[in-house]
Backbone as a printed PyTorch tensor [residue, N CA C, xyz], in Angstrom:
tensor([[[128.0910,  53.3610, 125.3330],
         [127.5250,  52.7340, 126.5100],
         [128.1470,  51.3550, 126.6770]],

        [[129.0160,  51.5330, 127.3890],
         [129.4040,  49.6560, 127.9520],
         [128.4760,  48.7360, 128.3760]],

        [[128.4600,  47.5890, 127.9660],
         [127.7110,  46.4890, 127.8300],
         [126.2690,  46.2650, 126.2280]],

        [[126.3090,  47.1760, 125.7900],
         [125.1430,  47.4180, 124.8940],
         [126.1430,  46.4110, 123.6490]],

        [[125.0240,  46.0770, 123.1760],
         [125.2520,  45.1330, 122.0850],
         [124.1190,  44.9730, 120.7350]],

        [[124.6600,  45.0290, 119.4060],
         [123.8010,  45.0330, 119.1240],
         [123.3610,  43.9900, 118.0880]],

        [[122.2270,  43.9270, 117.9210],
         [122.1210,  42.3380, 117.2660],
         [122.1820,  42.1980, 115.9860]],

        [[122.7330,  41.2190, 115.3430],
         [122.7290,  41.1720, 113.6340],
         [122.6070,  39.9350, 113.5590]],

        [[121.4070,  39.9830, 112.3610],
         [120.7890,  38.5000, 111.3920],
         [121.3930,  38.5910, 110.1360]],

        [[121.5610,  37.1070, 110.1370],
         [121.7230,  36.8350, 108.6470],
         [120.9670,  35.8920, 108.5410]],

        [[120.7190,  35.7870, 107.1750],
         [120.0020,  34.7290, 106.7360],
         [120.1140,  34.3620, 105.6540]],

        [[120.0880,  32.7370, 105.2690],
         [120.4860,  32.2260, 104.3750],
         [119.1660,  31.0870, 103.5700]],

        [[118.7060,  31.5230, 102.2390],
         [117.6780,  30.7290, 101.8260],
         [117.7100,  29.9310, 100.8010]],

        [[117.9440,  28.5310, 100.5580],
         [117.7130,  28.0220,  99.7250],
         [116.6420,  26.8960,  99.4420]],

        [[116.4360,  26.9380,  97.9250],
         [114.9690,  25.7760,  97.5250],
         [115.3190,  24.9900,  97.0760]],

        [[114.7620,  24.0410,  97.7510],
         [114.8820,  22.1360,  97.1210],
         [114.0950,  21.3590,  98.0440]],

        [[114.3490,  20.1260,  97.6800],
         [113.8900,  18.8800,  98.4980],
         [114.2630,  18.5200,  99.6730]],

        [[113.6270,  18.5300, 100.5710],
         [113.8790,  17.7170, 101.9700],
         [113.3320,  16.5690, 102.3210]],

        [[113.4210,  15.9630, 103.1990],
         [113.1400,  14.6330, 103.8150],
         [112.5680,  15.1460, 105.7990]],

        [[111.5900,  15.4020, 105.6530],
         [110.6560,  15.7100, 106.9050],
         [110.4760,  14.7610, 107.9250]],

        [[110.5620,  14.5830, 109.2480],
         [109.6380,  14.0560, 109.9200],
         [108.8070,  14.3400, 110.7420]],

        [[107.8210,  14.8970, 110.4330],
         [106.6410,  15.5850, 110.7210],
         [106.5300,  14.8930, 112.3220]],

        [[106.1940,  13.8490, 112.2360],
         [105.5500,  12.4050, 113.5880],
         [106.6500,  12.4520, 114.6830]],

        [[107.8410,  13.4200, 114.5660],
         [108.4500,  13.5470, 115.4560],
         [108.0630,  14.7210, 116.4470]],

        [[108.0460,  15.4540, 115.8060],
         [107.1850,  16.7030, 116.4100],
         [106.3080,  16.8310, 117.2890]],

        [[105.4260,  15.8360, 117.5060],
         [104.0070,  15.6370, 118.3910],
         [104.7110,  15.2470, 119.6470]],

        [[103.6550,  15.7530, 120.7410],
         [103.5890,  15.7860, 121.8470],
         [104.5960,  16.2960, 122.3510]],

        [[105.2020,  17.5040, 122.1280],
         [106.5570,  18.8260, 122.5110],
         [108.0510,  18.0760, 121.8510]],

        [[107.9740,  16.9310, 120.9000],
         [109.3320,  16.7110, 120.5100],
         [109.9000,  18.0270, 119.5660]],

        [[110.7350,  17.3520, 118.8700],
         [111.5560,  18.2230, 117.8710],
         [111.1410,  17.3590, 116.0850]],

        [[110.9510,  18.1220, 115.5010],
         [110.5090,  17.3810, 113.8490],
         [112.0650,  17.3710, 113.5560]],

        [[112.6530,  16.7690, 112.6010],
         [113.8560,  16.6880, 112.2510],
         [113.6020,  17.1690, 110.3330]],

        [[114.6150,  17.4190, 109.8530],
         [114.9110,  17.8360, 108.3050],
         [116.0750,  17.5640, 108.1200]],

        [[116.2320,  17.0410, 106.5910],
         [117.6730,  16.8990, 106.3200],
         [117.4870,  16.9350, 104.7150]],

        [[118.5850,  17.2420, 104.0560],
         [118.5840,  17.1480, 102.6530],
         [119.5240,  18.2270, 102.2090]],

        [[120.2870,  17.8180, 101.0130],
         [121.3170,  18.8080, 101.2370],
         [121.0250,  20.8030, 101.1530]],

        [[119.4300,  20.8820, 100.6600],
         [119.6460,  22.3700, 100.3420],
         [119.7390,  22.5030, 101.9570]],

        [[118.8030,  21.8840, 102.9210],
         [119.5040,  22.3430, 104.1620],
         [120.8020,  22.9270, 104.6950]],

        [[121.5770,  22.3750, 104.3700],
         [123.1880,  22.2370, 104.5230],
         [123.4720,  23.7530, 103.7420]],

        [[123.0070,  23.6140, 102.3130],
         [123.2170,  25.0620, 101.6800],
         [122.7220,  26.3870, 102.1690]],

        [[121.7000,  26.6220, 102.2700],
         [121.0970,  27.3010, 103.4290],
         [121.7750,  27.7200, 104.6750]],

        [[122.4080,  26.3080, 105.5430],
         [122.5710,  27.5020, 106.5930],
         [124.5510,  27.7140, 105.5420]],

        [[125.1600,  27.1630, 104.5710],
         [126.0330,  28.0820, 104.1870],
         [126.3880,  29.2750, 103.6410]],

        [[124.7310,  29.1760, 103.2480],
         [124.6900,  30.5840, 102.6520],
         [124.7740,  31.7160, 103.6650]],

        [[124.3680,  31.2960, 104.6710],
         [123.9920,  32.3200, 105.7160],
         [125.0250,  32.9820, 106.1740]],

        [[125.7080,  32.1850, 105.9040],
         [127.5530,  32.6210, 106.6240],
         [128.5010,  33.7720, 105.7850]],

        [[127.5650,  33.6210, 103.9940],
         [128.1310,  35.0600, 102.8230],
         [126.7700,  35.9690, 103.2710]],

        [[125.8250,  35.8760, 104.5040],
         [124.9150,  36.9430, 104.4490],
         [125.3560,  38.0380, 104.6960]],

        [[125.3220,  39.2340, 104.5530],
         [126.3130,  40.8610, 105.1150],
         [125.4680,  40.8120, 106.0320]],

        [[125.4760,  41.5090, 107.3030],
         [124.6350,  41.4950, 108.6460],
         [123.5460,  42.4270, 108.0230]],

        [[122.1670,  41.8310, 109.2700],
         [120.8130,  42.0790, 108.7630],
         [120.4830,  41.9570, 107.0250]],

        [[120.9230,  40.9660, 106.4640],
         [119.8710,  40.3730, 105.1260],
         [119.4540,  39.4650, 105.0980]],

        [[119.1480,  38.9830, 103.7870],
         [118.4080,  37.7280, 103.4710],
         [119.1280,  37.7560, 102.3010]],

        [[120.0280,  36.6290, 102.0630],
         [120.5910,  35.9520, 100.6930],
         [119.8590,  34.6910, 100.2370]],

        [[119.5640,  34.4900,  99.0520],
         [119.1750,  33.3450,  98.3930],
         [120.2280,  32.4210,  97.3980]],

        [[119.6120,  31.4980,  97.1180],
         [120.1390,  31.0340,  95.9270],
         [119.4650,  31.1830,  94.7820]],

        [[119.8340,  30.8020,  93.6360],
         [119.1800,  31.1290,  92.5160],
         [117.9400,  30.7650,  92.1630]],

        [[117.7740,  29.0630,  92.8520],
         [116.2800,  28.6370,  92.9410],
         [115.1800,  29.6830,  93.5580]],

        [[116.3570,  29.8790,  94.4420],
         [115.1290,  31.1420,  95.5040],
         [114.1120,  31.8080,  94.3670]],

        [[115.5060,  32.4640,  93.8420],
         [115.3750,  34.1760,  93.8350],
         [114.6410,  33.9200,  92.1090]],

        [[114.6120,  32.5990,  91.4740],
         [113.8990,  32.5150,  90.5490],
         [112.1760,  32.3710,  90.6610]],

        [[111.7480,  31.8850,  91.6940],
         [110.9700,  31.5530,  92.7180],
         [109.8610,  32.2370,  93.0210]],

        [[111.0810,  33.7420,  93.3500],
         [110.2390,  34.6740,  93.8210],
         [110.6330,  35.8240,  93.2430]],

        [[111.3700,  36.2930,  92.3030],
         [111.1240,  37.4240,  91.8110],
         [110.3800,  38.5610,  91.3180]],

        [[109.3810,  37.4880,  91.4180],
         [108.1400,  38.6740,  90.9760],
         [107.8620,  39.7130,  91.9030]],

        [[108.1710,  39.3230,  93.1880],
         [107.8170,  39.9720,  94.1520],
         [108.9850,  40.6470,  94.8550]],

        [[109.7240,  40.5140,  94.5390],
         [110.7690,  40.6580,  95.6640],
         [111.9770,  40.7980,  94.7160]],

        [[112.7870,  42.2200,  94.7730],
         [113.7160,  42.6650,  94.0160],
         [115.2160,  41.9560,  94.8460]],

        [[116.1940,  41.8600,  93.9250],
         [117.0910,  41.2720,  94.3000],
         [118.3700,  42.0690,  93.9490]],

        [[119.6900,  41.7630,  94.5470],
         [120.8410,  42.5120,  94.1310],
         [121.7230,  41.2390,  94.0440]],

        [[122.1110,  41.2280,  92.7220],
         [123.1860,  39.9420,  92.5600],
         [124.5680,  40.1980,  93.0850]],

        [[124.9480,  39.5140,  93.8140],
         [126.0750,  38.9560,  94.7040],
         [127.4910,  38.3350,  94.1270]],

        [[128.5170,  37.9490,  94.4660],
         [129.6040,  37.6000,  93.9900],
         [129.0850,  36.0440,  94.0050]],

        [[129.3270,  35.1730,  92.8110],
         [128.8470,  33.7990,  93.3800],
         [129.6860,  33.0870,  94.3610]],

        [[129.7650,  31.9290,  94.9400],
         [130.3660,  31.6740,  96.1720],
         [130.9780,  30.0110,  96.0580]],

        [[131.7510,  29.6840,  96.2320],
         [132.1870,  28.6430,  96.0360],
         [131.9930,  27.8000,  97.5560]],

        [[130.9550,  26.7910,  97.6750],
         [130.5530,  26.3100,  98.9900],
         [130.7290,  24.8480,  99.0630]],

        [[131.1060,  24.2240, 100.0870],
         [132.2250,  23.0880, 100.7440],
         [131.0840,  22.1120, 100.0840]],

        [[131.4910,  20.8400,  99.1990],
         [130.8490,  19.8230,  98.9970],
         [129.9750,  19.9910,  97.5670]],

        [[130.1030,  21.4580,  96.6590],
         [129.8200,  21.9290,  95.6180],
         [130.8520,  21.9620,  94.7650]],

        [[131.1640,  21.6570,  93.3480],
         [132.2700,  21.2390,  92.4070],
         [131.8190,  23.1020,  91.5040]],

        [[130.8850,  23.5600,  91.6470],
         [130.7550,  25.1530,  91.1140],
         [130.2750,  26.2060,  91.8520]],

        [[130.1540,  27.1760,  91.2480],
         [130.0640,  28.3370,  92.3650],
         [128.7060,  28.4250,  92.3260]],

        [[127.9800,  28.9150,  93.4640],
         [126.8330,  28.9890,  94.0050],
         [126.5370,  30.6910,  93.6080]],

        [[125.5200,  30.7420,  92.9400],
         [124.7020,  32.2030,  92.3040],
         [124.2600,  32.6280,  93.6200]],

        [[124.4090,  33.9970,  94.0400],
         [123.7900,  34.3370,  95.3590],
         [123.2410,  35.8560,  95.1770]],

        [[122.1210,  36.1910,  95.9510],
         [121.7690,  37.2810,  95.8570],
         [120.8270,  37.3590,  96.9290]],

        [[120.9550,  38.8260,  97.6670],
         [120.5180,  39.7870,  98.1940],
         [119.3220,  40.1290,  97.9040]],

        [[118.2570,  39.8670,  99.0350],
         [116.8420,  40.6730,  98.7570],
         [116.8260,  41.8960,  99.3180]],

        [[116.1440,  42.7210,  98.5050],
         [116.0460,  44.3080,  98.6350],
         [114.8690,  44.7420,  99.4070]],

        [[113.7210,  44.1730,  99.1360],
         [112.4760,  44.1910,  99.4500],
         [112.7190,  43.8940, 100.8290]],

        [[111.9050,  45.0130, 101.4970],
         [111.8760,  45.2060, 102.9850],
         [110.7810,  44.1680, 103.6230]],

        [[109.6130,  44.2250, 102.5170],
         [108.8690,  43.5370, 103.0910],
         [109.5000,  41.5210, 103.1030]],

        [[109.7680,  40.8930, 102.5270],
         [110.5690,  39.8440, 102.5270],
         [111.2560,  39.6660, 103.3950]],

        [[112.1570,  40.6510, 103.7320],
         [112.9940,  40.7240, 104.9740],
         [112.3900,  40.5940, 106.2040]],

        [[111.4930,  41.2330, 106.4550],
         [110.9070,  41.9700, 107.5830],
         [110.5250,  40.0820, 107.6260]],

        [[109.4900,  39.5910, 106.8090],
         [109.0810,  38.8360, 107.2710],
         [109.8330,  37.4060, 107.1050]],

        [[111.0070,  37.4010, 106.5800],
         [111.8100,  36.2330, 107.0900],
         [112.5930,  36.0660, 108.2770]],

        [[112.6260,  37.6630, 108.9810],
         [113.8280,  37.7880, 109.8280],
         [112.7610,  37.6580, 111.2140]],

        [[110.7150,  37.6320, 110.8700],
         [110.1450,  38.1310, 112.0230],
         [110.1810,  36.0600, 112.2220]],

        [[110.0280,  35.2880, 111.4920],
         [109.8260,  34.1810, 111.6820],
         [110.9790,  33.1790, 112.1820]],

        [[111.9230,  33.7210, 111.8900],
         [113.3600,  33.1990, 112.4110],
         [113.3440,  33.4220, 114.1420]],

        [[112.4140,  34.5660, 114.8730],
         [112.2010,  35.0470, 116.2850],
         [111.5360,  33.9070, 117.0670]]])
């Protein structure tokens, strides 16, 4: 069918510290974030294979209990001196609900 297209997510998750500003947010602004797992995050997103959810190791240490993982090639990412541990969540439910909140 010409014109049909179809859509693919990736997603990229990593855990750490940020720097919030909540007080920006009020009254229809935009809140701002910055800190570098930010930065990692959306690089990870870019080794995601279409429709997943990749983590980093903080993640996926994080949350393993719940949520099965498939280890990944590690990744060597711009402004990192070693390679970044990456892995693939398996768990549908994880997915489902990182990919429904990204909407």
């Amino acid at each position: 069918m010409a014109g049909r297209h179809e859509i693919s997510t990736r997603v990229g998750v990593a855990t750490g510290e940020v720097m919030v500003d909540v007080a920006a947010a009020r009254d229809g602004g935009f809140g701002m974030i910055s800190g570098s797992v930010v930065t990692t995050a959306a690089r990870l997103q870019a080794y995601a294979p279409h429709d997943t959810v990749v983590v980093d190791d903080a993640t996926r240490a994080c949350s393993d209990r719940r949520t099965a993982y498939q280890e990944l090639p590690p990744v060597l990412l711009a402004g990192r001196s070693r390679p970044v541990d990456l892995f693939r969540a398996l768990s549908q439910d994880v997915r489902t609900c990182v990919l429904a909140h990204q909407a």
